[in-house]
N, CA, C and O atoms as CSV, one atom per row, in Angstrom:
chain,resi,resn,atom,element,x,y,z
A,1,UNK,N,N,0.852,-1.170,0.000
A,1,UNK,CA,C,0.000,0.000,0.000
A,1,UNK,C,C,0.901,1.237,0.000
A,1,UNK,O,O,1.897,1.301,0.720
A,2,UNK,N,N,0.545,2.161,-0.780
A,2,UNK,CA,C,1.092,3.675,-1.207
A,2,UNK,C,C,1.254,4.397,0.240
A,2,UNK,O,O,0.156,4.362,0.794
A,3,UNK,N,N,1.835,4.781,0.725
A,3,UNK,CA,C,1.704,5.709,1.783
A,3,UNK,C,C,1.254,7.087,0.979
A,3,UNK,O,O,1.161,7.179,-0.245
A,4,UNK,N,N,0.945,8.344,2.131
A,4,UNK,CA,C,0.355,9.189,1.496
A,4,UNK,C,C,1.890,10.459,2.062
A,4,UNK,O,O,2.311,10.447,3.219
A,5,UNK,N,N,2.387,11.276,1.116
A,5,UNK,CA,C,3.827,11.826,1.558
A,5,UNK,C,C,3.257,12.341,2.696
A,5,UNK,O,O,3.407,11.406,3.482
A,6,UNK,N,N,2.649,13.300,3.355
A,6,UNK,CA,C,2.574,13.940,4.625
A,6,UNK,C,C,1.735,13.201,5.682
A,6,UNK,O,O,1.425,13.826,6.696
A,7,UNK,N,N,1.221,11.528,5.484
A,7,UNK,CA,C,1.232,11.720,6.663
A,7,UNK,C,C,1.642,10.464,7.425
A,7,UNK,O,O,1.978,9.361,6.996
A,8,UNK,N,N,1.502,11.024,8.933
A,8,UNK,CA,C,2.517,10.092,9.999
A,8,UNK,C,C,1.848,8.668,10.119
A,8,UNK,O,O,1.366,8.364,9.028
A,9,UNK,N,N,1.658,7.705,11.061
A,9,UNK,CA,C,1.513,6.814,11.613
A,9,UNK,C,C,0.557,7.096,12.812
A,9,UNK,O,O,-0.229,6.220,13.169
A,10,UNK,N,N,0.608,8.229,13.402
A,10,UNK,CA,C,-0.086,8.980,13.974
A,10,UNK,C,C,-1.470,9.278,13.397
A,10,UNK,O,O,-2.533,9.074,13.983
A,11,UNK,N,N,-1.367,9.625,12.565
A,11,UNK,CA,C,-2.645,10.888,11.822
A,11,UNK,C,C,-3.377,9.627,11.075
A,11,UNK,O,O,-4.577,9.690,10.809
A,12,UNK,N,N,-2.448,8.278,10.696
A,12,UNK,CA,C,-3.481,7.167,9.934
A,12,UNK,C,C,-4.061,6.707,11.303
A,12,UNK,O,O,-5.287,6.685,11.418
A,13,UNK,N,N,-3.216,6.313,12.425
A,13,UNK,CA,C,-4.294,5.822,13.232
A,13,UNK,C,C,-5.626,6.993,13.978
A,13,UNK,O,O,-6.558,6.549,14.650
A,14,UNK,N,N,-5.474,8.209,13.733
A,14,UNK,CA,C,-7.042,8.765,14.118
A,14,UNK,C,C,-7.615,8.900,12.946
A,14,UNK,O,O,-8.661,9.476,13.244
A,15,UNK,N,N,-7.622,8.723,11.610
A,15,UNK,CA,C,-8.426,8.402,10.807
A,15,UNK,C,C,-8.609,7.258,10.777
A,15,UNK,O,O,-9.515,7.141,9.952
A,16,UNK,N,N,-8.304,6.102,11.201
A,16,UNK,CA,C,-8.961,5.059,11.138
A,16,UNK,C,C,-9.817,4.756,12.253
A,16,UNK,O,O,-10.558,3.803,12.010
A,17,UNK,N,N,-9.966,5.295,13.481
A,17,UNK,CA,C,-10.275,5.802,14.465
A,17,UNK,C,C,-11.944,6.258,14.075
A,17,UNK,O,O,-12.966,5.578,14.164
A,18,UNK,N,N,-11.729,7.891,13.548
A,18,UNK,CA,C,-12.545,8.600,13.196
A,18,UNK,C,C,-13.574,7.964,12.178
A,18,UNK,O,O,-14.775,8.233,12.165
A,19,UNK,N,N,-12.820,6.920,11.169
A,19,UNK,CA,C,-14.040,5.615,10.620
A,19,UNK,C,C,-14.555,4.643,11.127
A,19,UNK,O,O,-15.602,4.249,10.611
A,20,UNK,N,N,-14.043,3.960,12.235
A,20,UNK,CA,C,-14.504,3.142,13.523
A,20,UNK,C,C,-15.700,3.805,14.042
A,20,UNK,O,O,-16.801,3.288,13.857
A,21,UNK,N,N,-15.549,5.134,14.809
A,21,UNK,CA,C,-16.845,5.851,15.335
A,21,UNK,C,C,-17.583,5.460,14.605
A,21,UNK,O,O,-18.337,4.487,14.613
A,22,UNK,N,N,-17.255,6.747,13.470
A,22,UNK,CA,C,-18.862,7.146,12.287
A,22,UNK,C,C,-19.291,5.357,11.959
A,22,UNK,O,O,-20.489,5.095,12.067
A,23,UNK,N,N,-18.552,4.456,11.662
A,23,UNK,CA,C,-18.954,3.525,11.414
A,23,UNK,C,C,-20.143,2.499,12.603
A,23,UNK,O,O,-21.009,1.769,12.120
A,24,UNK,N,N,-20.007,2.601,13.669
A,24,UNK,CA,C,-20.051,2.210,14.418
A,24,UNK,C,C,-21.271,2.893,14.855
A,24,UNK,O,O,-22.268,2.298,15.263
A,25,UNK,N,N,-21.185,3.831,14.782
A,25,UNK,CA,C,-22.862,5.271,15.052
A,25,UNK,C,C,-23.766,4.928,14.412
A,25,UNK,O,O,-24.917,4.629,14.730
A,26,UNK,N,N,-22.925,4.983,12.851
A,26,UNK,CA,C,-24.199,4.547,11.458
A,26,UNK,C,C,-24.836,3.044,11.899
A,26,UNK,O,O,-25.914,2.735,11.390
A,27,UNK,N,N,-24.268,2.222,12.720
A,27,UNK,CA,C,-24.749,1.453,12.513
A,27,UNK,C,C,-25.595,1.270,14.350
A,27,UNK,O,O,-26.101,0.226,14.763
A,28,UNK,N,N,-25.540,2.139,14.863
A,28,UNK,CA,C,-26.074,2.024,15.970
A,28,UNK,C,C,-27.436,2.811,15.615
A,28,UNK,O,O,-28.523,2.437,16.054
A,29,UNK,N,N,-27.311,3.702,14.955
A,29,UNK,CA,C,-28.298,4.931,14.650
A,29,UNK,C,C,-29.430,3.816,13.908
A,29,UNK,O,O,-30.629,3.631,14.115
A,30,UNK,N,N,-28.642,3.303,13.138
A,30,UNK,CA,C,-29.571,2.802,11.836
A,30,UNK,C,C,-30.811,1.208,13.068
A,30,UNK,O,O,-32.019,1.187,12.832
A,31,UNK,N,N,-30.420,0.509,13.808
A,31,UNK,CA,C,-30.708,-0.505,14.390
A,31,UNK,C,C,-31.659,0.807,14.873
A,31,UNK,O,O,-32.772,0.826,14.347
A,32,UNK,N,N,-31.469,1.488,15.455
A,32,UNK,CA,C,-32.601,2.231,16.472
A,32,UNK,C,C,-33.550,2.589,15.607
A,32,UNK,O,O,-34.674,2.095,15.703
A,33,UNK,N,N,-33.317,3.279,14.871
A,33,UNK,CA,C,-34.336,3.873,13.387
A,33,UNK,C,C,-35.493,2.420,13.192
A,33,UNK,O,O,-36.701,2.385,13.425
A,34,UNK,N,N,-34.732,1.508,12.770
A,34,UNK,CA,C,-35.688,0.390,12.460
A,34,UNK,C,C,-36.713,-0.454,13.226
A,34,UNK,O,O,-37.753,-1.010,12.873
A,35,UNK,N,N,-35.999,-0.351,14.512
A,35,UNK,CA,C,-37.001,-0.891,15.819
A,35,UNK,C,C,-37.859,0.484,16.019
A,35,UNK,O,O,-39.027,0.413,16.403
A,36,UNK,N,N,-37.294,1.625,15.769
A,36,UNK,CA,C,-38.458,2.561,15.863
A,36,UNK,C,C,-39.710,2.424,14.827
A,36,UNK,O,O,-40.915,2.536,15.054
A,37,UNK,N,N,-39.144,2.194,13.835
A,37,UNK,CA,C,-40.543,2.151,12.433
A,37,UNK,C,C,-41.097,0.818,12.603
A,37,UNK,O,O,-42.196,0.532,12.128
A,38,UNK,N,N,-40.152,-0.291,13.475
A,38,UNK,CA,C,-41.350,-1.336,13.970
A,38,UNK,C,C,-42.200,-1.091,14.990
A,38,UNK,O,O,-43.427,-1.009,14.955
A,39,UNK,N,N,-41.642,-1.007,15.674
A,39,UNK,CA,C,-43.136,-0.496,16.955
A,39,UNK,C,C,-44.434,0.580,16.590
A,39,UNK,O,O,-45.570,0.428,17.039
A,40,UNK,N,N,-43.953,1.862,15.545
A,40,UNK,CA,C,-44.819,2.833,15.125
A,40,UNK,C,C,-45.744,2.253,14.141
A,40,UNK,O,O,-46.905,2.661,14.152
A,41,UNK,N,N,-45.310,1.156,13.101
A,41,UNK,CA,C,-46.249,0.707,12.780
A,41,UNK,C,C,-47.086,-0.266,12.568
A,41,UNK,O,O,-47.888,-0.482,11.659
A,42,UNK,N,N,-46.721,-0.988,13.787
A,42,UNK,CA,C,-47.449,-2.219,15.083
A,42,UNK,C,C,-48.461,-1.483,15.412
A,42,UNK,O,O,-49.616,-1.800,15.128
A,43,UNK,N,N,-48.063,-0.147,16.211
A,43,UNK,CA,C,-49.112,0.472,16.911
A,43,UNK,C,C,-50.068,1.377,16.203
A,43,UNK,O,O,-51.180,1.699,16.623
A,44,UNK,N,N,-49.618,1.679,15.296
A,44,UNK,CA,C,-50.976,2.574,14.127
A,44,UNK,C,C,-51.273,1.550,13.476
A,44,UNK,O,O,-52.118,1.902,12.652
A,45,UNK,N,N,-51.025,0.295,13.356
A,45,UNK,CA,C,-52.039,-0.327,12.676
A,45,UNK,C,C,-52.835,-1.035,13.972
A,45,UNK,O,O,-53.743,-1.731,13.516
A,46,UNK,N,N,-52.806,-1.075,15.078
A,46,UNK,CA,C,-53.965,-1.490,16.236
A,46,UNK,C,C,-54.378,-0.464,16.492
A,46,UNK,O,O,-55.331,-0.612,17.257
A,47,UNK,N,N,-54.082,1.169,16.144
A,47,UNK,CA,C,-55.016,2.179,16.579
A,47,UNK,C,C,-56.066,2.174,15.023
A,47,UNK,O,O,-57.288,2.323,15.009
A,48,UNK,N,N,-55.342,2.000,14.050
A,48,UNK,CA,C,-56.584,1.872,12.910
A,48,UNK,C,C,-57.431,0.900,12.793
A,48,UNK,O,O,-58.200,0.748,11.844
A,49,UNK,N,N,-57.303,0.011,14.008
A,49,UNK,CA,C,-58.749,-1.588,14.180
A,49,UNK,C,C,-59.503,-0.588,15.195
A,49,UNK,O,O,-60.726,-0.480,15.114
A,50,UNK,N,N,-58.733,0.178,16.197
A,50,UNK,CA,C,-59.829,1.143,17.128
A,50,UNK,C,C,-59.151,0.272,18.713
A,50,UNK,O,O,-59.696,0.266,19.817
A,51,UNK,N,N,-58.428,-0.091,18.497
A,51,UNK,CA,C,-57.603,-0.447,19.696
A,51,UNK,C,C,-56.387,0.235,20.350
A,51,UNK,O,O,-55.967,1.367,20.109
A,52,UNK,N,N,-55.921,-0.634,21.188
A,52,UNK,CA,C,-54.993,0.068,22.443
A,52,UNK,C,C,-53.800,-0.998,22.246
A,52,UNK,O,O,-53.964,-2.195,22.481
A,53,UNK,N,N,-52.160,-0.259,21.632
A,53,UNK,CA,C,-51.863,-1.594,21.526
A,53,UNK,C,C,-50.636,-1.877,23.191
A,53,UNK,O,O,-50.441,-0.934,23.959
A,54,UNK,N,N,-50.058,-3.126,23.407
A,54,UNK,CA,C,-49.596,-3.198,24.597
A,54,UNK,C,C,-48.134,-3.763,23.801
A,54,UNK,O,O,-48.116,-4.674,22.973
A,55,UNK,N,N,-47.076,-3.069,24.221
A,55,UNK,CA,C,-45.822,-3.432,23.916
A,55,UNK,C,C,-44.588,-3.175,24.859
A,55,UNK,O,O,-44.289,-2.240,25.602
A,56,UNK,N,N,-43.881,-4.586,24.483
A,56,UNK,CA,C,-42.883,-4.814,25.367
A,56,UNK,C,C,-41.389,-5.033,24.608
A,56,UNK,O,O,-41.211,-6.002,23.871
A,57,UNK,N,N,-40.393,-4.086,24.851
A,57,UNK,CA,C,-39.408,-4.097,23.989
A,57,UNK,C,C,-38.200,-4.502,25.133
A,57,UNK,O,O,-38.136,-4.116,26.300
A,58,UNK,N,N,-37.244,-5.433,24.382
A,58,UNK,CA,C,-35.517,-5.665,25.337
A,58,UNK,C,C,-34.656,-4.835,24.395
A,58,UNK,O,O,-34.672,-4.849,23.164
A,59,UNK,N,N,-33.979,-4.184,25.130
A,59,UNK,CA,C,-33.353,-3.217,23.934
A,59,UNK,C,C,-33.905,-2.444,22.902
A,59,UNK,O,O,-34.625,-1.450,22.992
A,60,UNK,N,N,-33.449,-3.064,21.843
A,60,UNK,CA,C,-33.850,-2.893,20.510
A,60,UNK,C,C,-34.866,-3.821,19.781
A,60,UNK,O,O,-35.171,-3.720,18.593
A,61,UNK,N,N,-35.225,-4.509,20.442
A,61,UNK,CA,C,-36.239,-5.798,19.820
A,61,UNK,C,C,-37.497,-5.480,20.611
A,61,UNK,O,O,-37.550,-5.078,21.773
A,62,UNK,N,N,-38.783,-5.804,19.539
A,62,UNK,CA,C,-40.438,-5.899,20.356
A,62,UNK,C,C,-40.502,-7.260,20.696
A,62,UNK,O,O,-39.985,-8.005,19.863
A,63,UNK,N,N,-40.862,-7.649,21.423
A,63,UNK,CA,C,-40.616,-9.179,22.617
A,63,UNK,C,C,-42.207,-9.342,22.443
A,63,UNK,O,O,-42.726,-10.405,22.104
A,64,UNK,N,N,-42.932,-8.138,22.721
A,64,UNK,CA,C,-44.305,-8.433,23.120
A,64,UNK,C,C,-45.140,-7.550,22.425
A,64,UNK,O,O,-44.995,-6.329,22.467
A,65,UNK,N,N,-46.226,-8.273,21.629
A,65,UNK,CA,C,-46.905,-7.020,20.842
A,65,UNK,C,C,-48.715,-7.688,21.195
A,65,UNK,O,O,-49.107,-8.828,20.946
A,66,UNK,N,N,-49.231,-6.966,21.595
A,66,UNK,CA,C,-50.795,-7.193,21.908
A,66,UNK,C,C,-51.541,-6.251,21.589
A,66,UNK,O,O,-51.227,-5.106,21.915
A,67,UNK,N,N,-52.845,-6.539,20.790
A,67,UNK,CA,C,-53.847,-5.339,20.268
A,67,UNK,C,C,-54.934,-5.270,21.420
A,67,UNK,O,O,-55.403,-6.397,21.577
A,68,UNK,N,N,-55.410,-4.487,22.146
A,68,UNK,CA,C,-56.365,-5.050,23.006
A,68,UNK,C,C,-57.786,-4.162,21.913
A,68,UNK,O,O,-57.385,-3.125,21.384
A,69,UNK,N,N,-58.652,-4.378,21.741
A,69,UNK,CA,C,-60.203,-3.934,21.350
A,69,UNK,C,C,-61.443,-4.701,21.901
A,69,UNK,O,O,-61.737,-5.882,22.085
A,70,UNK,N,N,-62.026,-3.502,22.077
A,70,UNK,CA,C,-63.398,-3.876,22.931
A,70,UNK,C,C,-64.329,-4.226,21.614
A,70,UNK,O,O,-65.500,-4.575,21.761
């Protein structure tokens, strides 16, 4: 692999660093995003039957999903 002329050994390891984070965010961000658009539309589709819905999440996962309607 080419080195780049100015820089150290130093400056590659906080850019590889600085792609670890962002990498690591994007993919924390993105897991939350998706358990969010699961639960939102679990629960608007038991408020569009005219129900109440009951949910139970571990973390990032729905464990427990119940529609209750009278």
């Amino acid at each position: 692999m080419k080195r780049l002329p100015g820089a150290t050994p130093g400056m590659t390891a906080i850019a590889l660093a600085i792609i670890l984070v962002l990498s690591i965010g994007s993919a924390i961000a993105a897991q939350s995003y998706f358990s969010y658009v699961e639960v939102t539309e679990a629960a608007d589709r038991c408020y569009d039957l005219g129900g109440f819905p009951e949910i139970e999440k571990s973390g990032w996962q729905m464990t427990h999903f119940e529609c209750h309607t009278d």
